[in-house]
C-alpha positions in Angstrom: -74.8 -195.2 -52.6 -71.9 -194.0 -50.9 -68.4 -193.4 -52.3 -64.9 -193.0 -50.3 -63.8 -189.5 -50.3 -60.3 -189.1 -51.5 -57.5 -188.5 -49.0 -54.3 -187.1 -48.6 -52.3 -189.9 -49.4 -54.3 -189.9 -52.7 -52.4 -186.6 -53.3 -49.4 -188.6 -52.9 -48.6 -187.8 -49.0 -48.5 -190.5 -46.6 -49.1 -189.8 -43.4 -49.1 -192.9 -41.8 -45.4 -193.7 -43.4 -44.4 -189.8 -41.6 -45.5 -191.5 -38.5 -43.4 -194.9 -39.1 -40.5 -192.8 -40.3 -40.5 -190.9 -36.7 -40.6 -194.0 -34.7 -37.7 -195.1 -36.4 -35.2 -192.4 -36.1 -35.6 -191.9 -32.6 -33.1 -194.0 -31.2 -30.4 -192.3 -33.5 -31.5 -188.9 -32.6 -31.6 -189.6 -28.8 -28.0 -191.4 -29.3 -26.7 -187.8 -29.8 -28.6 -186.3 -26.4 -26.5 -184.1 -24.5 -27.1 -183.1 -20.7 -28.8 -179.5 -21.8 -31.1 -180.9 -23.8 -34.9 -181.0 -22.4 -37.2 -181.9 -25.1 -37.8 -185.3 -27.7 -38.4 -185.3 -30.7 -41.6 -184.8 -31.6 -42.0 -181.5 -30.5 -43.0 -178.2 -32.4 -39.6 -177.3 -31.5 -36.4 -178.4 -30.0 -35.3 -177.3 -26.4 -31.8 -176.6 -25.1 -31.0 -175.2 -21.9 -27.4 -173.4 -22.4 -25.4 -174.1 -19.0 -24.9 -169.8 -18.4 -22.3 -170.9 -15.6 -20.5 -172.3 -17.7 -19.7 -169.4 -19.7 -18.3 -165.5 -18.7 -19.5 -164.0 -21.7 -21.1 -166.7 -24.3 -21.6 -165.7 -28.3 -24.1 -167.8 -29.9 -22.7 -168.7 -33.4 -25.1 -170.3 -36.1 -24.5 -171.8 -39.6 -26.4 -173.4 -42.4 -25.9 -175.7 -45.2 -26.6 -178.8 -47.4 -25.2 -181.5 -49.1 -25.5 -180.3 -53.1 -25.3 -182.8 -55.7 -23.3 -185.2 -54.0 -27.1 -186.3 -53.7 -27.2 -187.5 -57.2 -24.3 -190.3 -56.2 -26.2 -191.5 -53.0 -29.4 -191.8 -55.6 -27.5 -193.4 -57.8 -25.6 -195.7 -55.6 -29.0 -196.3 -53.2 -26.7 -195.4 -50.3 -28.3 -192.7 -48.4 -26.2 -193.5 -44.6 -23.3 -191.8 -45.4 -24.8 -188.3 -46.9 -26.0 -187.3 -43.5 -22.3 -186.9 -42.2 -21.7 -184.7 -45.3 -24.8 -182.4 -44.0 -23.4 -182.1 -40.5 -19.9 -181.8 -41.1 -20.4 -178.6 -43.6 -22.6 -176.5 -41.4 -20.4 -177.7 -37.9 -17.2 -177.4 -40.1 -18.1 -173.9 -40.8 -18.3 -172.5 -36.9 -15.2 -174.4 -35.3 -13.4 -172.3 -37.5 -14.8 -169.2 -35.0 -13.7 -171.3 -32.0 -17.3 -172.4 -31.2 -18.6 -175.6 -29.9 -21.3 -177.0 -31.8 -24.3 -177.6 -29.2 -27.2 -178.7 -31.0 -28.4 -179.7 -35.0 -31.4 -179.3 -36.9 -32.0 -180.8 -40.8 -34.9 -180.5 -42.9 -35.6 -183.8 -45.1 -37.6 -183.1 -47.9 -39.0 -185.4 -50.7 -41.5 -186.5 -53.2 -42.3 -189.9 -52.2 -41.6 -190.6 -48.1 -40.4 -193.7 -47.5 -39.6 -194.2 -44.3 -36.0 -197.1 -44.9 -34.3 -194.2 -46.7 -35.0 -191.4 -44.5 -34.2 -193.4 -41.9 -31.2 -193.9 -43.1 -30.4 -190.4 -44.0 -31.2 -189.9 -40.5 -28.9 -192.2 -38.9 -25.9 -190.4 -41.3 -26.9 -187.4 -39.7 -26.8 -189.1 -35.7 -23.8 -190.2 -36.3 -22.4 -186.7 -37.7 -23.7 -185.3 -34.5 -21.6 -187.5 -32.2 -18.8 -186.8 -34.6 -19.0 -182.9 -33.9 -20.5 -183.9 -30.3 -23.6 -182.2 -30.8 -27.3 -183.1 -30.3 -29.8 -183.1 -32.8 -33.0 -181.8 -31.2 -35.2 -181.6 -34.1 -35.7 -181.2 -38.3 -38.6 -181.1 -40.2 -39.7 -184.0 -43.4 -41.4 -182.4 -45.9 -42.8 -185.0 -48.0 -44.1 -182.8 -51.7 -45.6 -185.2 -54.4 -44.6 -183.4 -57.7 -42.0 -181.0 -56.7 -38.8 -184.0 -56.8 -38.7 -186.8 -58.4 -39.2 -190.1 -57.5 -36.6 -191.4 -55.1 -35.3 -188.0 -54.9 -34.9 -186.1 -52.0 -32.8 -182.9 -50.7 -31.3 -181.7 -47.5 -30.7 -179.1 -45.4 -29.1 -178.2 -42.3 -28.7 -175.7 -39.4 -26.4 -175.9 -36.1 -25.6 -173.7 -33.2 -22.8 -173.2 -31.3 -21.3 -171.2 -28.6 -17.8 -169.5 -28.2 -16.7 -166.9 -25.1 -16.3 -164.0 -26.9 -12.7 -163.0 -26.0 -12.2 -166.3 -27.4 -14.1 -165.7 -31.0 -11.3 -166.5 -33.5 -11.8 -164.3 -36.5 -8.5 -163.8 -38.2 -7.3 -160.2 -36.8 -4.4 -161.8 -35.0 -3.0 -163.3 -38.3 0.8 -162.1 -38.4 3.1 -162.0 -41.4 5.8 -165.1 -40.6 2.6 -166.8 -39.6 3.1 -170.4 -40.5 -0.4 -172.6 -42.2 -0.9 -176.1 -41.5 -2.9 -177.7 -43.6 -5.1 -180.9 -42.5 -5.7 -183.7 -45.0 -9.4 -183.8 -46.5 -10.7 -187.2 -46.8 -12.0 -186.7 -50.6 -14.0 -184.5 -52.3 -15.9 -183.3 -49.0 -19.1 -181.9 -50.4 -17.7 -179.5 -53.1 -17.6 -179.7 -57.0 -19.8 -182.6 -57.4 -21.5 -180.6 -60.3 -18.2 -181.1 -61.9 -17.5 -184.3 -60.9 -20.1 -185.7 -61.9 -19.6 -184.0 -65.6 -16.2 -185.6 -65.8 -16.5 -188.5 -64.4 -19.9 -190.0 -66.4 -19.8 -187.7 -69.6 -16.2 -187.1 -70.2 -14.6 -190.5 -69.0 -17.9 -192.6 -69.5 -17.9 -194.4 -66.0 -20.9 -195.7 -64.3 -21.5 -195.7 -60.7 -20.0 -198.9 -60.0 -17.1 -199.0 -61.8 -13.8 -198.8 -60.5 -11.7 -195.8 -61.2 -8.6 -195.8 -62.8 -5.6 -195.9 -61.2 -7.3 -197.5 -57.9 -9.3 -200.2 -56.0 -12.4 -198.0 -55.4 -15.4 -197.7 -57.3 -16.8 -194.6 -58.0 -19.6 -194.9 -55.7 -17.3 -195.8 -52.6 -15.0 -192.5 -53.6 -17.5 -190.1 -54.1 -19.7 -191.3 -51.1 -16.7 -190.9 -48.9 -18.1 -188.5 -45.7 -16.9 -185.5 -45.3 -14.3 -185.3 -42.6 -15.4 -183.7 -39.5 -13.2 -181.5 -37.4 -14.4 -180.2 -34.4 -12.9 -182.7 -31.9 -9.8 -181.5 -33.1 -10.0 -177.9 -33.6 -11.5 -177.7 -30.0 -8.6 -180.1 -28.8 -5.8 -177.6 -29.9 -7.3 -174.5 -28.9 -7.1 -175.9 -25.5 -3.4 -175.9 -25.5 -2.2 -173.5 -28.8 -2.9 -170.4 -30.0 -4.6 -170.5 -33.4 -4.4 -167.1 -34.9 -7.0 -167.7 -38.3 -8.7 -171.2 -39.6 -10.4 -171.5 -42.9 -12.6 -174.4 -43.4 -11.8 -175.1 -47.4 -15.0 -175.9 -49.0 -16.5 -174.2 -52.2 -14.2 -172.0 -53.7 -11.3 -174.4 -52.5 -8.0 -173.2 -51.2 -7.9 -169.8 -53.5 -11.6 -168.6 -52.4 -11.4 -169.7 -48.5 -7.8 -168.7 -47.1 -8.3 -165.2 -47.9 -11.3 -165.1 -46.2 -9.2 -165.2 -42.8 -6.6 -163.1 -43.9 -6.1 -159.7 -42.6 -5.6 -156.6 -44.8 -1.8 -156.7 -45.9 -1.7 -160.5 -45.6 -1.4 -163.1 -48.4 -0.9 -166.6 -47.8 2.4 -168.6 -49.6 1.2 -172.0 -50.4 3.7 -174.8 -51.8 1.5 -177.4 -53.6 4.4 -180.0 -53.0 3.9 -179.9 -49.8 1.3 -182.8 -49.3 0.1 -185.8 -51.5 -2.9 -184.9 -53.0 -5.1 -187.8 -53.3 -5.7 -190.1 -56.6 -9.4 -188.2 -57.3 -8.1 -185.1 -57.8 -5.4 -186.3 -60.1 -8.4 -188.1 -62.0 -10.3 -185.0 -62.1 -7.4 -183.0 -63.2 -6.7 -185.3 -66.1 -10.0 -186.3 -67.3 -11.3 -183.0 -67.3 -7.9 -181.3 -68.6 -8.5 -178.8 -65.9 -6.1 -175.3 -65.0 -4.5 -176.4 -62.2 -5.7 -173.0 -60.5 -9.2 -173.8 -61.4 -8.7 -177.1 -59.7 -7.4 -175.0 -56.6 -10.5 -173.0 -56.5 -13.0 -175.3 -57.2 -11.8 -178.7 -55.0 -10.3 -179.1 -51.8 -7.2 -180.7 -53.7 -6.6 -182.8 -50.5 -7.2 -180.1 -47.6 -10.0 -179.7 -45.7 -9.1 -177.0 -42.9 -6.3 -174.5 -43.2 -4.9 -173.1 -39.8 -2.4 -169.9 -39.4 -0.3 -170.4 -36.2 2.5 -168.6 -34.4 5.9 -170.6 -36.4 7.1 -171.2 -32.6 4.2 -173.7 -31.7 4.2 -175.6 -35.3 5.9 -178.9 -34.4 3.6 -179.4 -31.3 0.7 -178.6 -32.9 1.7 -181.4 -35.8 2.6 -183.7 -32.9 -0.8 -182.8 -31.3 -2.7 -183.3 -34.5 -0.6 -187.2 -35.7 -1.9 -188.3 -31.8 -5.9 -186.9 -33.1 -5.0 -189.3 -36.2 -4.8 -186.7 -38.5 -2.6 -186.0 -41.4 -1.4 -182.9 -41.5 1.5 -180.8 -43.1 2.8 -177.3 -43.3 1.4 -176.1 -46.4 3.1 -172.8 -46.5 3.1 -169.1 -44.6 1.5 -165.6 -44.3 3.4 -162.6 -46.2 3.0 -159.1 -46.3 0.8 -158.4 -49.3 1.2 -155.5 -51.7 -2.0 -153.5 -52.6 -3.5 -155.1 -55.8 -2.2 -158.4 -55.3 -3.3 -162.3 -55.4 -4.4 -163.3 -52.2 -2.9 -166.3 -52.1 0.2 -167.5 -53.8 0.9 -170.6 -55.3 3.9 -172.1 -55.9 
């Protein structure tokens, strides 16, 4: 008498549900083809052919990143299309900053349970963050590990590459005292401080995910799912026409921990925190959590999401330039000679 062996799937992986999920996300990852690419998905890796005539002396610049706990919301709320933004926009965010063009994306999708409707959708955030930066994604891996998550949980993780000529690299050594920083508006919380979002928002002020927070029409899911904004189009758009001498992408560690990061030695930046609205969540953050105003600067955005140091002569072209890319932006402050020992940044 013979019995049936046990399989894989028995273990909890499914392979057959791998293969359904690939089938699905290909027309979102072929909507973000460029011309340089020369592979589908599907591959044992991704292939991009970098135009060398293109470029006089081409820099390859690379980052990584993931989403954090802003997971929890989109497993809370069941709204996984949005997170994939988030996952694009922090790794693509981080090398415009350099002056580099985002050319290609990979993620890596990794859960207990695959099922194919959610990572689809996780996957069609991510397309869509790829024709935001205007970038292809070429490839990722889905790691399906009964056991290791939870069910219905999942993580992320992603990689990108870009390239910048290298007398072009931006890097923050031209930064001048008299300097002037523009700040652009964030559209939220971004990706950063969910961990203490979260605390204050369901233990402190005993909301659930689909209430509606005080002091607005949005519920807490809608808020805290709101995509990361991405900036690339711009950035790229202005350093067409302007000279930007330093740019800080202001993500964890918030406007205290980023700015300096661009600052030359003997610089500080001068920030005036009346000098744009900060929006309603960080106002309910602040008060529900009875949060330092300077931890709240170096733990949230507080409203800004990229931070750029620019000669004072170009300013008011640059903010004409960046109302016609429909951003908000403002002049947050300037660079000042710093004296050995002190603050980095300056609030006032």
């Amino acid at each position: 008498m013979s019995s049936k062996g046990i399989t894989y799937k028995d273990a909890g992986v499914d392979i057959d549900a791998g293969n359904t999920f690939v089938k699905m996300i290909k027309p979102f990852v072929r909507a973000t083809s460029r011309p340089e690419v020369i592979s589908d998905i599907g591959g044992f890796g991704g292939l991009f052919s970098l135009n060398t005539n293109k470029y006089k002396n081409p820099v390859l610049v690379s980052g990584t990143d993931g989403v954090g706990t802003k997971l929890k919301i989109a497993m809370m709320a069941d709204r996984h299309d949005t997170v994939g933004i988030d996952l694009v926009a922090m790794c693509v965010n981080d090398i415009v900053v350099q002056g580099a063009e985002p050319l290609f994306f990979l993620d890596y999708f990794a859960t207990g349970s695959l099922s194919p409707e959610r990572g689809a959708a996780v996957v069609k955030g991510i397309s869509e963050g790829c024709i935001q930066a205007g970038c292809a994604l070429i490839g990722g891996e889905t790691a399906e590990m009964p056991g290791f998550y939870q069910d219905g949980e999942y993580d992320l993780a992603g990689f990108t590459v870009g390239v910048v000529e290298r007398d072009k690299i931006i890097d923050g050594s031209s930064i001048t005292v008299g300097n002037t920083l523009i700040g652009i508006a964030s559209s939220g919380l971004h990706s950063n401080g969910y961990s203490l979002a979260r605390k204050i928002i369901f233990d402190t002020l005993g909301l659930g995910i689909n209430d509606t927070l005080p002091g607005t029409d949005r519920s807490v899911a809608d808020e805290l799912l709101t995509p990361t904004r991405i900036y690339v189009k711009t950035v790229l758009n202005l350093l067409r026409d302007f000279r930007i001498n330093g740019i800080a992408h202001i993500t964890g560690g918030g406007l205290l921990e980023n700015v300096p990061r661009v600052l030359p030695k003997g610089c500080k930046a001068v920030i005036r925190r009346d000098s744009w609205t900060m929006p309603e969540i960080f106002r309910i953050l602040q008060s529900g959590g009875n949060m330092e105003w300077t931890e709240m600067y170096r733990t949230f955005n507080c409203g800004i999401g990229m931070v750029l140091a620019v000669p004072e002569k170009d300013v008011d072209e640059i903010l004409i330039r960046l109302s016609g890319l429909q951003e908000k932006a403002f002049v947050i402050g300037e660079v000042a000679k710093c004296e050995v020992g002190a603050e980095a940044v300056e609030l006032l």
